[in-house]
Structure formats: C-alpha cells, structure tokens
N, C-alpha and C positions, 0 to 999 in steps of 0.2 A: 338832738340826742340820738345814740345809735342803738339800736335793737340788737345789736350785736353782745351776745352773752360774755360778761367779767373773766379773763382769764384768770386760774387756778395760781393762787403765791404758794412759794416754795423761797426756804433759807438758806443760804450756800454758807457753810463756815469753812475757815480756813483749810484748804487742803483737801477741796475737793473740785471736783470740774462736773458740769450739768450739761448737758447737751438734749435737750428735752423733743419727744415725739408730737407732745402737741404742746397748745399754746401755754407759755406760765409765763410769770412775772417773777423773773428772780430776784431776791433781794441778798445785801450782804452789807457788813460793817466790816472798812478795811479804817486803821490808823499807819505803823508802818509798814501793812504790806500793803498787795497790791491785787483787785480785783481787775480782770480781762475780758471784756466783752467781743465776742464773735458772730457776726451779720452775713447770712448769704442775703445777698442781695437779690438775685436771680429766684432761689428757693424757698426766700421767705421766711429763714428762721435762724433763730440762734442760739448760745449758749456763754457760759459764764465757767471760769475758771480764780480761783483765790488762791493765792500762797502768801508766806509772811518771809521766805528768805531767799536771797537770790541764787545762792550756791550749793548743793547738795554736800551734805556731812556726814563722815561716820560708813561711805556708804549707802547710806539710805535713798532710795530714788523714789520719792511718794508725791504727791501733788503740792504739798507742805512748799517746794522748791520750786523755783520758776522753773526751771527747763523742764521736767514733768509735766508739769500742770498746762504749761504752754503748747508743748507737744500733745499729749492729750488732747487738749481742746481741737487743735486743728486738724488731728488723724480722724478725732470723731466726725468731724464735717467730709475730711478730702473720703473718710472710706464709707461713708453716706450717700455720696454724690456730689459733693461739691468740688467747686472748681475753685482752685485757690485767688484767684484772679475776681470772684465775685463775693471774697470774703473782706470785709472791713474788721476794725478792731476797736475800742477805749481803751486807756489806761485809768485807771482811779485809781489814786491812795498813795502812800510813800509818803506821809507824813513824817515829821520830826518832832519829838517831843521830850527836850531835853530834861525835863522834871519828874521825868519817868524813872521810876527805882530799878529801872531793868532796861535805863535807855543805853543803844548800843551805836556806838559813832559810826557815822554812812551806809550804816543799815537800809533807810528809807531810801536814799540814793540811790543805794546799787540797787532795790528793788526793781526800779524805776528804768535804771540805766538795761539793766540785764533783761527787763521784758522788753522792753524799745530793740535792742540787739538781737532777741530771739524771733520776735516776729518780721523783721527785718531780714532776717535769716530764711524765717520761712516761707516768704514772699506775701506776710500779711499785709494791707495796705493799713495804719495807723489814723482813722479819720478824726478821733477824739481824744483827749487829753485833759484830768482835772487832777494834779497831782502834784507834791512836795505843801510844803508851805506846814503850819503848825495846828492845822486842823483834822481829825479825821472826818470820813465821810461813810455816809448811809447813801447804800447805790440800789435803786429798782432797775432793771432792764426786763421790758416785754419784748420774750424772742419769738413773736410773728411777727410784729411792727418792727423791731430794731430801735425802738424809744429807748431813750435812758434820763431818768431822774437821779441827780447826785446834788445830797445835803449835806453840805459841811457842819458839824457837830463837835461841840466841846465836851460832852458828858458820854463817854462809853466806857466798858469796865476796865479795868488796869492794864489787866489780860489781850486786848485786842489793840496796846500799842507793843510790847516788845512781847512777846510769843514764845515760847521753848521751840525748836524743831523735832526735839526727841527728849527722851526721858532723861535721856544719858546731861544732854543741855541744861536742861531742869536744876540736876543736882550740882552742876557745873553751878550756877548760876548762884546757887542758895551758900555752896561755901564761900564765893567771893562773899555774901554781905555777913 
C-alpha cells in the first residue's frame, strides 16, 4: 500500500474543460456526449474536457461544443509546456438512447466522430476508446498518473443523455413535444 497521499476529486459537468495544477481525480457522467481525457506523458499530468454536441449553434462558441472544448483542452497543455507529441487522449461516451424524450438521431455519433477528427487535427495521438453502444458511463481520470476508470451505467438523470446546448434549444425543444 502506498503512503502516497489520495488525490483531491473534482466534478467536470458538461461544458467545461479542467486542466489542473496539482494532482485531482476528475470525475464526469457522459451518456450522449463525450468526455476527453489529455495525458502528457513526458510532464506527468492531465486534464478533462465534456461537451454534449459536436457542432457549435446559434453562434455560441463555449465548451458545451466539441471544437471549444477540444481546443481548449490542448491550448491549455501546448501553452503550459507541452509538446503536442507527448500528449495522449480517451474518448468516453456517445451513447445512444433511443427511449429518450429528447432523443436526437446521430447526435451520439457525431459526437464521437467530431472528437476523433479534431484531435486528429490537432495532432492528439488517440490511445483510448469506450464509446457508442446504449449505455452511459461514469469516467474518473487521475491526472498525475493518467489512469482512467470508466463505468458503464444504466441509471443517470434524463438530463445527461440529450442535453440543450442553449436556452434558445431548450424552448426549441419543449414546443416540439
């Protein structure tokens, strides 16, 4: 057993990105979006970014969207110090759930698709993968170690499989039903 002191947990909810100074245990509940895990390898630390849609709306450019969130994540590391070349990455989540009252057709896909294509883009190297399928998942990632635990779960709130992106969505949403 190690005498090495528990790192500090912390919650990432959708639409935001964590890049942390010392050591923590992120945790996050994705169903169709997708949480992004970031490894220097070299530096010994990482960070977490969630979003729930692959496309930015409305205008709006906030973590909420992959390409934010993704960006985000890896400016924080490259203007940190890192070298893009010693960063790894996960993908979790992109679940499909089609008995959802706010399920949205290829939602979960494109999540899925559009991070793979942005860190691809941004010369992430992609070492992990637990994603699609009809379950969501509870992800811990310790970013000193670069561990990641991912539980696929059947019980999370309504809310955490199809998402609003914006308010404006929201109401979108409520006159369809």
């Amino acid at each position: 057993m190690s005498d090495a002191p528990l790192a500090k947990k912390y919650f990432l909810d959708p639409g935001y990105v964590c890049v942390p100074l010392e050591s923590l245990l992120l945790a996050a509940v994705v169903a169709s979006g997708v949480a992004v895990t970031v490894y220097d390898k070299k530096l010994q630390r990482g960070g977490m970014g969630v979003y729930t849609h692959p496309v930015r709306q409305d205008g709006k450019s906030t973590a909420v969207f992959a390409a934010p969130a993704i960006a985000s994540l890896v400016r924080l590391f490259t203007e940190s110090g890192s070298d893009k070349n010693n960063l790894q990455a996960h993908l979790c989540g992109g679940a499909v759930n089609k008995d959802s009252a706010f399920y949205i057709e290829g939602l979960s896909e494109e999540n899925i698709s559009v991070g793979d294509e942005l860190l691809a883009q941004l010369g992430v190297e992609v070492i992990g993968r637990d994603v699609g399928g009809p379950h969501a998942r509870k992800v811990v990632f310790n970013t000193s170690t670069g561990e990641i635990v991912i539980a696929k779960v059947h019980g999370v709130r309504k809310t955490d499989w199809y998402p609003p992106a914006c308010p404006e969505m929201r109401k979108a949403r409520e006159l369809k039903r």
